[in-house]
C-alpha positions in Angstrom: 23.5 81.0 25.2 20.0 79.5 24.5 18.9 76.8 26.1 18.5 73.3 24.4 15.0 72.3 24.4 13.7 68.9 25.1 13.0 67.1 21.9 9.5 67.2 20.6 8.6 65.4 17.0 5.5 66.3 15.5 2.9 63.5 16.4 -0.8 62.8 15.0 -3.1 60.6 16.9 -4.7 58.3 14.8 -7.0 55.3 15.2 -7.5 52.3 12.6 -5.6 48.7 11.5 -2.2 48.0 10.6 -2.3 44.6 7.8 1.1 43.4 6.9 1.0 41.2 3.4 4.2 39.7 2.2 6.4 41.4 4.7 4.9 45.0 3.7 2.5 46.6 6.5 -0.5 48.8 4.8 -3.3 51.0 6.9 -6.3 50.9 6.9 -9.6 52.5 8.6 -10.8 48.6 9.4 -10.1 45.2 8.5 -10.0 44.5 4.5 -12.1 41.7 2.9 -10.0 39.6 0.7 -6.5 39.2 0.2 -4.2 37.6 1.9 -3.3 40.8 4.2 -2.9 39.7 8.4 -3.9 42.3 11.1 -1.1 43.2 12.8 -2.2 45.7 15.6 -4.9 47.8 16.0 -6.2 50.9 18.0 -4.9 54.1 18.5 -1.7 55.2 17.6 1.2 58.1 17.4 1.8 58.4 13.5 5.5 60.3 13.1 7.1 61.5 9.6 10.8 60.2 9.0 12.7 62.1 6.7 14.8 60.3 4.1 18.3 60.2 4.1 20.3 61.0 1.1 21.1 58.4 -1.1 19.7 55.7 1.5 16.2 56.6 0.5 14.8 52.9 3.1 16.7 55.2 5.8 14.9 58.0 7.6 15.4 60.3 11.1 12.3 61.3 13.2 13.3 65.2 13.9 12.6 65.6 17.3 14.9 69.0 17.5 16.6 71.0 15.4 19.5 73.0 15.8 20.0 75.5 13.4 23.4 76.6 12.4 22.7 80.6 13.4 22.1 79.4 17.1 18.5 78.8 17.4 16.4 75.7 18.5 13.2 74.4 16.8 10.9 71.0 17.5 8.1 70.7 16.8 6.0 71.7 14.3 8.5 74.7 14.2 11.0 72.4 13.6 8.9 70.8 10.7 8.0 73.4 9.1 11.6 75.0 8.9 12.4 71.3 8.1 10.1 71.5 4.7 10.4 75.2 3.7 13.4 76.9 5.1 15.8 74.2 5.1 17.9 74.9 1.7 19.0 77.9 3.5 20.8 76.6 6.8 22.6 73.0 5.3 24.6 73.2 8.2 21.9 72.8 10.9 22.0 69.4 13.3 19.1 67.3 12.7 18.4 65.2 16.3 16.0 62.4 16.7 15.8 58.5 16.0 15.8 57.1 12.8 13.1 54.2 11.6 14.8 51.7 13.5 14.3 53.3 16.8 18.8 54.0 17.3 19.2 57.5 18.3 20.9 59.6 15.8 22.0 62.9 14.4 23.3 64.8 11.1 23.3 67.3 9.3 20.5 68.6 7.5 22.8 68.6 4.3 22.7 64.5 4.7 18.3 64.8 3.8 16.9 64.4 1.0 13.9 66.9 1.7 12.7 66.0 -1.9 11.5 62.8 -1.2 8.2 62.1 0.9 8.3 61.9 4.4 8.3 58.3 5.4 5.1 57.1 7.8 5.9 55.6 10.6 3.0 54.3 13.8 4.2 53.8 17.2 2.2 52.4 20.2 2.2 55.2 22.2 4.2 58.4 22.7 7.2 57.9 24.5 8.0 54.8 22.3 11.4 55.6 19.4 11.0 52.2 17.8 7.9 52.3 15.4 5.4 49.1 15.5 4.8 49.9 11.3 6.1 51.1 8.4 3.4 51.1 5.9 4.0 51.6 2.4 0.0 52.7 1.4 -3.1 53.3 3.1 -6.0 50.9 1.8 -9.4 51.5 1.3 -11.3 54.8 1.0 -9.2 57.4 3.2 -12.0 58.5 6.1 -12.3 62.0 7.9 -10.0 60.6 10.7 -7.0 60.4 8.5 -4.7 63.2 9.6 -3.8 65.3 7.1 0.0 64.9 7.0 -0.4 60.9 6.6 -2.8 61.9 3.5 -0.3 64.2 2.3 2.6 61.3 2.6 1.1 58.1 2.0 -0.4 56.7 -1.5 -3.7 55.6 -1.1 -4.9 52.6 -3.2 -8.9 50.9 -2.9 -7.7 47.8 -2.5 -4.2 45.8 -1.7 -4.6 44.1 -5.5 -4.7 47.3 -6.8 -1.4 48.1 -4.4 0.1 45.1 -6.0 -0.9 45.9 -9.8 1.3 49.3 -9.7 4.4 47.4 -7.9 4.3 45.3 -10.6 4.9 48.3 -13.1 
């Protein structure tokens, strides 16, 4: 029998400013001019990806292993990767992690909704489960230090007016 490896969800470091405006946090690369937005927290952070639960699409679970229903373990970006490409093929597999709330959970993969965008989610440091933000977009002209994966997932917008003008659509 294999043995269960210690969880491990993908993490990018990532430094910059977390503005919350009307009860919805944004990030930026510094603070914005304008607007109404507060700084919440600054610095360096852990950025992790919540996948969405199905039907509860405000819900997601931070993957931190995965147990696939053949027998193997994955974390990691393993785990992410077989999360994103492979994952239509083992609906069966346990997902194990903590959801956006920072309560530990599990399911099955079958209870994802893998079509929907990774949610964001910034936490103070490493060994932290309960995430400090949930931003909804990134503001301002994305810089080289924005990892990749937050590109990918978050909508980026110049300004939080122009944020606001598409909401109101």
């Amino acid at each position: 029998m294999p043995t269960i490896p210690p969880r491990n969800p993908i993490a990018d470091a990532w430094s910059g400013v977390v503005l919350r405006s009307d009860e919805t946090d944004f990030v930026s690369a510094g603070v914005q001019s304008g607007g109404d937005a507060q700084v919440v927290a600054q610095g360096q952070f852990v950025v992790r990806y919540g996948l969405r639960i199905l039907g509860k699409h405000w819900l997601s679970i931070v993957p931190g292993l995965v147990a696939v229903d053949y027998g193997t373990f994955l974390t990691g970006e393993e785990a992410w990767d077989f999360l994103l490409k492979k994952s239509n093929l083992y609906p069966r597999s346990e997902i194990f992690g903590y959801r956006d709330n920072g309560v530990e959970d599990q399911m099955f993969l079958r209870q994802l909704d893998i079509a929907l965008p990774p949610q964001v989610l910034l936490y103070a440091d490493a060994s932290a489960s309960n995430p400090l933000a949930k931003p909804a977009a990134w503001i301002g002209a994305p810089d080289d230090t924005l990892p990749e994966r937050m590109r990918a997932y978050l909508p980026i917008f110049p300004t939080l007016d122009a944020w606001r003008e598409t909401e109101a659509c």
